[in-house]
C-alpha positions, -999 to +999 in steps of 0.1 A: +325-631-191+289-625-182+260-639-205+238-622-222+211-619-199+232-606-169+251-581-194+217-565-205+210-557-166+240-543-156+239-517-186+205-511-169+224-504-138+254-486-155+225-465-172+211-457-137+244-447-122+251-424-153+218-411-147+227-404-106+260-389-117+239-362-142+214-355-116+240-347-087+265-333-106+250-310-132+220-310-111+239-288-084+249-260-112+210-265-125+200-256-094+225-226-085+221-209-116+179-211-112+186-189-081+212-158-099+181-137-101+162-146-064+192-152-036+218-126-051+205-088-047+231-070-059+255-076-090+286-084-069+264-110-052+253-128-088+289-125-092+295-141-065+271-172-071+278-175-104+315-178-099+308-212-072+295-234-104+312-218-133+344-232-134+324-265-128+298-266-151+311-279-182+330-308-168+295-316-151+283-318-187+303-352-196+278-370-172+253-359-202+277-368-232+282-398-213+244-410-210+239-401-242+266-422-256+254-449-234+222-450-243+236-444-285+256-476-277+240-501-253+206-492-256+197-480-295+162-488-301+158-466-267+178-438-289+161-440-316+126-441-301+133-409-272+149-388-305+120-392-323+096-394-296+113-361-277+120-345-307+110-309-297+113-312-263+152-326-270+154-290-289+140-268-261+168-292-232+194-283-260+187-245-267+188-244-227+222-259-228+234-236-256+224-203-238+240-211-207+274-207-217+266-182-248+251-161-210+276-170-190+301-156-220+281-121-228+268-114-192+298-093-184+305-080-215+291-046-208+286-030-170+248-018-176+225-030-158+197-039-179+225-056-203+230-077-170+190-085-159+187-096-197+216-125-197+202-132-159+165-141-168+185-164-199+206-180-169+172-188-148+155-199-180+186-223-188+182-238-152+147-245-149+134-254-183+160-284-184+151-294-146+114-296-155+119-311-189+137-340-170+107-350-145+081-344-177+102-373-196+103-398-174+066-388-161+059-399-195+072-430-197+053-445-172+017-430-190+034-451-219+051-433-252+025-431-282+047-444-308+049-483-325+069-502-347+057-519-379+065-554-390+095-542-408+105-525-373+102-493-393+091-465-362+056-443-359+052-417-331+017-403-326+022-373-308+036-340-302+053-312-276+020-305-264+007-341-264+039-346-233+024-321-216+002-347-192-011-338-158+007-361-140+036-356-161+038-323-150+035-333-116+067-352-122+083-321-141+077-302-105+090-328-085+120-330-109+118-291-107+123-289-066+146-314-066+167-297-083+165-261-070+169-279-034+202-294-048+213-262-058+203-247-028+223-267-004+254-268-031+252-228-024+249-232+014+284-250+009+303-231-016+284-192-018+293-166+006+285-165+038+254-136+030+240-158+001+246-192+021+223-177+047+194-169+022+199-205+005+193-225+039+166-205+045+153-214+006+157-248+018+137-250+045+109-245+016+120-265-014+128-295+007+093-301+021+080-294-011+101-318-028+087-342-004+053-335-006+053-334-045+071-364-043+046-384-022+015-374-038+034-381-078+039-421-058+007-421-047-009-411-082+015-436-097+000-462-079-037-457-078-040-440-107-020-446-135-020-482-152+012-501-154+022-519-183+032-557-176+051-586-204+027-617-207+038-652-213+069-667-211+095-637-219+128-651-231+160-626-214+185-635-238+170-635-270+177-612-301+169-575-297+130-576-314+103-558-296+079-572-314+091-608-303+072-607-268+035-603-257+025-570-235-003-553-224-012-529-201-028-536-167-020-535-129-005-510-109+037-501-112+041-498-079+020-531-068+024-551-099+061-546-104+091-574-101+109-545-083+078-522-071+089-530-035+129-515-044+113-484-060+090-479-024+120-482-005+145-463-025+114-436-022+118-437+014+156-433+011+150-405-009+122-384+014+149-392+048+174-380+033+155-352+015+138-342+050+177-345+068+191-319+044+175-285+060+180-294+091+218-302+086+222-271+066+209-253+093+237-266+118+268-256+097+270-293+083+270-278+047+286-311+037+266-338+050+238-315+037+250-320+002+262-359+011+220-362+017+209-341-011+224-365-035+210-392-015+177-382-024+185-377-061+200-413-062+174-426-040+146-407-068+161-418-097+161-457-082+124-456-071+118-443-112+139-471-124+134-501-105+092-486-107+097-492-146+119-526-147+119-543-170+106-519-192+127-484-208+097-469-226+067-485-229+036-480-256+006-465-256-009-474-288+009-506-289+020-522-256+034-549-277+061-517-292+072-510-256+107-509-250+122-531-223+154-540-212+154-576-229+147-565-263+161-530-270+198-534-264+230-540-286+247-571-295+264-592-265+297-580-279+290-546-279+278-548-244+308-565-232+334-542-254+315-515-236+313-530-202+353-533-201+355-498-212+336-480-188+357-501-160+386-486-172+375-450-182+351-442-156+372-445-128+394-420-139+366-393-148+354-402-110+390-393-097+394-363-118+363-348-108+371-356-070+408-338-076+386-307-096+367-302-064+394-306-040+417-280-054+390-254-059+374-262-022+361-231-005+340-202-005+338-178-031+335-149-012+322-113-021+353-096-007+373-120-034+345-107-063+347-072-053+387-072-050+389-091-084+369-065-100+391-034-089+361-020-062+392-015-038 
């Protein structure tokens, strides 16, 4: 069996790849849905792109249960502190995820028009809101959480919806943001009809540069101008799970300063090839390669945030001492490993399940098949 040490990184990997597998997989139906109201113009057509991520959606939403349980379970003082720290912005993400289906349900309920546009702006609302509320979080984290623990590890946060609402945070929120509606784009340039396929490779000639250019100038903000934190002194990998057991203070730049700054600038570069590759594709008929390099650029912007932040998970504002890293906020060696053997087992078989999901229901949804299903011949 692995030590301890070892054990605590590879749930910091584990806790990436969750990540990836939420951003790719939900991310596509995030990103579709944000679109019901802009690249469908009739209501066959939003019947139409609604019908390519519905039967999809929910089992997306275990790659969320998942990282949440992951997170419960490897990494609790990271629980703990994001709950209370993202308290009303965990609300807003969760009333997002509530009206989707609850829309989804009650959008066909009546055939009136306005009945429809209502449930429509609720789907838009529930894919943006949790797109942007993504890139705000982890924008935060690297301006450092306003929260800090007492000598009886007893937890104080400082701060407030508003108070997350940071410029550069938001900056990340919009990178998040295109990210996402470029996912959803290509997914729709695979899956829609032929008509709404059309009008999302041409959306993606737009988000994609975008993406790229919000992406670039968020890295270069992040490293000349937004202070890094960094641990001082000798810092013991294996110890018990105190945060107040090590020295830290803020200083230095992420990107420079950082043991893995130099992974996050090339998993950034992964991500804006990749990213730039996934119009152009599109616009060939490679609708699947497109979406092969559309998750690329997820994985490769989720990496350049992670290994950017090593060895920290949410670092302190008012007390750098308080942050979070991944040597002192995770469960017991036990639980790690009990955990560890589980996710070999179980997470192969959600992989294969998924892949078998996406096989059987391959292929367009078509608005002949809407308008035939809904008796207009």
């Amino acid at each position: 069996m692995f030590d301890y040490e070892t054990l605590r990184v590879i749930w910091w990997l584990l806790m990436g790849i969750v990540l990836i597998g939420f951003a790719v997989m939900d991310g596509f139906d995030l990103g579709a849905v944000a679109f019901v109201r802009v690249l469908a113009h009739d209501d066959d057509e939003r019947r139409a792109l609604i019908e390519t991520f519905e039967p999809f959606w929910e089992g997306n939403q275990v790659w969320l249960i998942l990282g949440g349980g992951a997170v419960f379970a490897a990494w609790p003082y990271l629980y703990a502190a994001s709950f209370s720290g993202f308290y009303f912005a965990i609300l807003l993400l969760l009333l997002a995820l509530i009206v989707r289906p609850v829309s989804l349900s009650f959008r066909n309920k009546a055939d009136d028009a306005r009945w429809h546009a209502v449930w429509d702006g609720f789907l838009t609302f529930t894919g943006v809101v949790p797109a942007l509320l993504f890139g705000v979080a982890i924008g935060n984290l690297f301006l450092g959480v306003p929260l800090r623990y007492d000598d009886t590890m007893r937890i104080t946060y400082e701060g407030g919806l508003i108070g997350l609402l940071r410029p550069f945070a938001l900056l990340a929120g919009l990178v998040s943001l295109t990210m996402i509606l470029m996912h959803g784009a290509t997914y729709l340039a695979l899956k829609a009809d032929e008509v709404i396929a059309q009008r999302a490779q041409r959306a993606l000639s737009v988000l994609a540069p975008l993406y790229v250019l919000l992406y670039i100038a968020a890295g270069a903000w992040l490293a000349f101008g937004v202070t890094g934190f960094r641990l001082d002194g000798h810092v013991v990998t294996d110890g018990p799970s105190n945060p107040l057991l090590k020295q830290a203070s803020i200083g230095g730049s992420w990107l420079v300063n950082g043991p893995l700054g130099r992974w996050a600038c090339a998993a950034a570069a992964i991500a804006i090839v990749a990213a730039l590759a996934t119009p152009l594709l599109a616009r060939r008929g490679a609708n699947l390669s497109a979406f092969v390099t559309s998750s690329t650029a997820i994985a490769g912007t989720v990496l350049s945030a992670g290994f950017a932040l090593f060895p920290f998970l949410m670092p302190s504002s008012l007390d750098p001492r308080s942050s979070l890293t991944v040597w002192d906020a995770s469960s017991s060696y036990h639980t790690l490993g009990l955990m560890l053997f589980a996710t070999v087992v179980l997470l192969p078989i959600v992989l294969a399940y998924t892949g078998w999901v996406f096989r059987v229901m391959r292929g367009r949804v078509s608005l002949e098949h809407i308008r035939k299903s809904h008796g207009m011949y």
